[in-house]
N, C-alpha and C positions, 0 to 999 in steps of 0.2 A: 192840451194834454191828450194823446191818443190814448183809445179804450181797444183793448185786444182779450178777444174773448178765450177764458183758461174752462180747462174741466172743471165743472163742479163734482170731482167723486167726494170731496170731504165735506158732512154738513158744518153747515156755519161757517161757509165761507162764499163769498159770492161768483155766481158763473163772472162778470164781467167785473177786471180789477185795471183802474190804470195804472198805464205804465210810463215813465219820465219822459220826455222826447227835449234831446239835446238842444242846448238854446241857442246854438251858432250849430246852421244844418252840417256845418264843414266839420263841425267836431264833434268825437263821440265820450263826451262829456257830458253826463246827463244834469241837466236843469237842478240848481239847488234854490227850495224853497219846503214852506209849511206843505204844498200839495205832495213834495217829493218823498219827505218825510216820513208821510203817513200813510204810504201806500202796502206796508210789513201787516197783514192784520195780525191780533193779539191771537193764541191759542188758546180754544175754547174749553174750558174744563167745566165738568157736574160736581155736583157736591162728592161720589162716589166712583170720578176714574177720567181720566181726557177722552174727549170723543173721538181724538186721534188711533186711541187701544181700540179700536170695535174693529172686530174681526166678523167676516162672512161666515155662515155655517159652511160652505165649502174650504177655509182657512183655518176656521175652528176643526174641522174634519181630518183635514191632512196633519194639522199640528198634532193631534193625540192618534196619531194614525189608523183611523175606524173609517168606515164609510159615511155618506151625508146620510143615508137610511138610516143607520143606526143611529147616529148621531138626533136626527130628528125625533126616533122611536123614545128615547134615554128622553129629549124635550117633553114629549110627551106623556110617557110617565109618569114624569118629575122626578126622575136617576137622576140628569147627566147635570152638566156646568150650570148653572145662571145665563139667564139670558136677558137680555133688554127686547122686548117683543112693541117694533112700533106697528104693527097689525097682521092678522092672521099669515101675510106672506111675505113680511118683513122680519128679517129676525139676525140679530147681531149676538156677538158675543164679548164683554171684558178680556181682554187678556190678563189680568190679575183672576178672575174668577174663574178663567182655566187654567191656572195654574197652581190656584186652592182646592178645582176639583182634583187632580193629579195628586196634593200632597194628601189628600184626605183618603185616596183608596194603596197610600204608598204600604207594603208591607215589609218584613223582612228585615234586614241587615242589622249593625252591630251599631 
C-alpha cells in the first residue's frame, strides 16, 4: 500500500493517510480488502460541537463582519462569542457559538 502525504489543517486527523494502489498495475481498479476499507477516517466530535465547526479568529471576523482587533478586544473582555482557547496564541471559534452570539444581541423586528 503506498503512503502519500495529505495536509494535516484538520486536528484529529493524521498528516500521512494510505491510499489503495490497484492490484493489477494495468488497471485502475483499486485493491479490495480490510486495509482498503479503512482508510475513510471517522469524524471527530466533542461532547459540545465537531472539530470540523472551529473557525479561525480571522473567519470568525469576516463572518460577523468586524475586524480580528476587535474581534480579539470583545475575547478579551469577555463580550464577544466563546471561544475554545488551546493557548495564549491559538484561538478557535464554534460555529454554533457564533451564531448564539449574533442571536443573543439580535434586536427589533416583529
Amino acid at each position: 500500500m503506498a503512503l502519500i502525504r495529505k495536509p494535516a489543517h484538520t486536528l484529529g486527523q493524521a498528516a500521512i493517510a494510505p491510499t489503495p494502489v490497484a492490484a493489477n498495475p494495468d488497471s485502475e481498479t483499486p485493491a479490495e480488502g480490510p486495509e482498503v476499507a479503512a482508510t475513510k477516517p471517522e469524524p471527530s466530535h466533542s461532547a459540545s460541537g465537531s472539530i470540523d465547526e472551529l473557525l479561525t479568529p480571522k473567519q470568525t471576523a469576516r463572518l460577523l463582519g468586524v475586524g480580528v482587533g476587535l474581534l480579539r478586544s470583545w475575547r478579551q473582555a469577555g463580550t464577544g462569542p466563546k471561544c475554545v482557547s488551546f493557548s495564549e496564541r491559538l484561538t478557535r471559534y464554534r460555529r454554533e457559538d457564533v451564531a448564539a452570539f449574533v442571536t443573543a444581541r439580535t434586536v427589533g423586528g416583529v
